[in-house]
N, C-alpha and C positions, 0 to 999 in steps of 0.2 A: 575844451568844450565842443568844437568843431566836430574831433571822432566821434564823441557820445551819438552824437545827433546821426550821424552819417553810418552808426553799426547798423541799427534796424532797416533800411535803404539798401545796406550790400544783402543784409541778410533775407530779404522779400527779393530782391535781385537773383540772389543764387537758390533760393526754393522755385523762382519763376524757371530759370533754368532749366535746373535738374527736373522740373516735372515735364517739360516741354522734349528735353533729350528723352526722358522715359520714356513719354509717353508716343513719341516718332515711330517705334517700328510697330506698334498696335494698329495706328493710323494708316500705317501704309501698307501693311496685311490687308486689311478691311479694304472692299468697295474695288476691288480688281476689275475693270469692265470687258478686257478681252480676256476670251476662253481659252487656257492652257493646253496644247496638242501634248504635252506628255500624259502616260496611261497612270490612272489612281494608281493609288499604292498599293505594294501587297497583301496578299489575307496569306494569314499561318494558319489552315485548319487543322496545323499539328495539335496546336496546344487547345482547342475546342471543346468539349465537353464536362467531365464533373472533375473533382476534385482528384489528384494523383494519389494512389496511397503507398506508402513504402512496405511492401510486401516481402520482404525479405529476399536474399537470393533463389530461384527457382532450382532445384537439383536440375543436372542436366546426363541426359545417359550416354552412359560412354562410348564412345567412337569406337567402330569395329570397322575393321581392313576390309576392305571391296564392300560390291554391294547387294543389297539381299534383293529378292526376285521384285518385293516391292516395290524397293527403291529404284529398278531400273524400269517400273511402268512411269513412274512418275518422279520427277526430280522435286526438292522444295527450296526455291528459291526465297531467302531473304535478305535485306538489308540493301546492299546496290547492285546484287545480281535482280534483282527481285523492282528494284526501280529501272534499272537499264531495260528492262523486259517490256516493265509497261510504259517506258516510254518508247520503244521500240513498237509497242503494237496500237500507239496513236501519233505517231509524228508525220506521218504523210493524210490523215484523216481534215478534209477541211472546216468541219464543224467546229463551233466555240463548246466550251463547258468541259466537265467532266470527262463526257465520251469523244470528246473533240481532240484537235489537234494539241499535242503537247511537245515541251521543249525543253532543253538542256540547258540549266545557268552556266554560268561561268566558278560558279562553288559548289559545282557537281551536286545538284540538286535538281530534281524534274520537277514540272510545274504546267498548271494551263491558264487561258484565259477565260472569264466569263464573259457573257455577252455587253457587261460593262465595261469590259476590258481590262479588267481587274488581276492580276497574277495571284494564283492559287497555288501553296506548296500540295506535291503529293506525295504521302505517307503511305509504304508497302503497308498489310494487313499483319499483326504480330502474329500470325497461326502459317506465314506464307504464302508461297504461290505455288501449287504442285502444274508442273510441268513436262508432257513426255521427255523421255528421256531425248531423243532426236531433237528437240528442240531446244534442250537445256543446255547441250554440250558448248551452245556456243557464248554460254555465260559461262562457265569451268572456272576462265580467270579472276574474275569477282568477287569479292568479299557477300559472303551469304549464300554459295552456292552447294545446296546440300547443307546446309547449316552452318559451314568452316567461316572462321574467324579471319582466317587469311586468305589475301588477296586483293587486287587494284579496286580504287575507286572510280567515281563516274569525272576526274578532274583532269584526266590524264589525253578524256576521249576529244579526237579534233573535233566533233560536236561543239562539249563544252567550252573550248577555245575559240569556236566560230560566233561573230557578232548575231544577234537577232535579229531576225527582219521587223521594221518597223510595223506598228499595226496600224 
């Protein structure tokens, strides 16, 4: 007769519990009163806009040996020849944002900050980057240089192995 009495006791016991353990790490998220020195979190503006459609594969025209009078006014840099570049033509720039200073992850990714402080991934243009030719040779090794498939990444560069300076 003692148990009977004594089940609904453990069992108000252990729902008091378990809603107290629950409910612990909601409570201590909440109501933080010092201000955290790490920088919000990143924004992907990769994936931003409408909806992706599966377009099927695009033909692509075949590669021909050396290059036509064209292609030596202007190179087209895509993929991480084409990121190296623009990060190349903003990393000594002091300003925030877009046209401001940008930086090398350590997953061979470029990125800037906004004036929130916020990290922005930055995405080459899918049409390229045409670039003199004097300028371009010094992406050659790059994946995306002149269109080629092959070639180093941005992970290799002692940039992307160098720590970030705090902001």
């Amino acid at each position: 007769m003692n148990t009977i009495k004594s089940e609904p006791k453990r069992s108000r016991f252990m729902a008091l519990l378990l809603t107290t353990l629950l409910t612990f790490p909601f409570l201590s998220a909440c109501g933080s009163s010092q201000e955290s020195s790490a920088p919000p979190p990143t924004v992907d503006d990769t994936r931003a806009g409408g909806v992706q459609t599966n377009r099927g594969p695009s033909p692509l025209p075949q590669a021909k040996k050396g290059l036509s009078n064209a292609q030596k006014v202007g190179i087209t840099l895509v993929g991480a020849a084409a990121l190296y570049y623009i990060y190349n033509q903003h990393k000594n720039k002091q300003e925030k944002g877009p046209q401001g200073k940008h930086y090398l992850s350590k997953n061979g990714r470029v990125y800037y900050r906004d004036a929130q402080n916020r990290a922005h991934w930055v995405t080459p243009p899918p049409e390229g980057i045409k670039v003199p030719e004097s300028e371009a040779a010094r992406y050659r090794e790059f994946k995306g240089y002149n269109n080629q498939n092959t070639g180093r990444d941005l992970t290799s560069l002692p940039e992307a192995t160098a720590p970030v300076p705090a902001q």
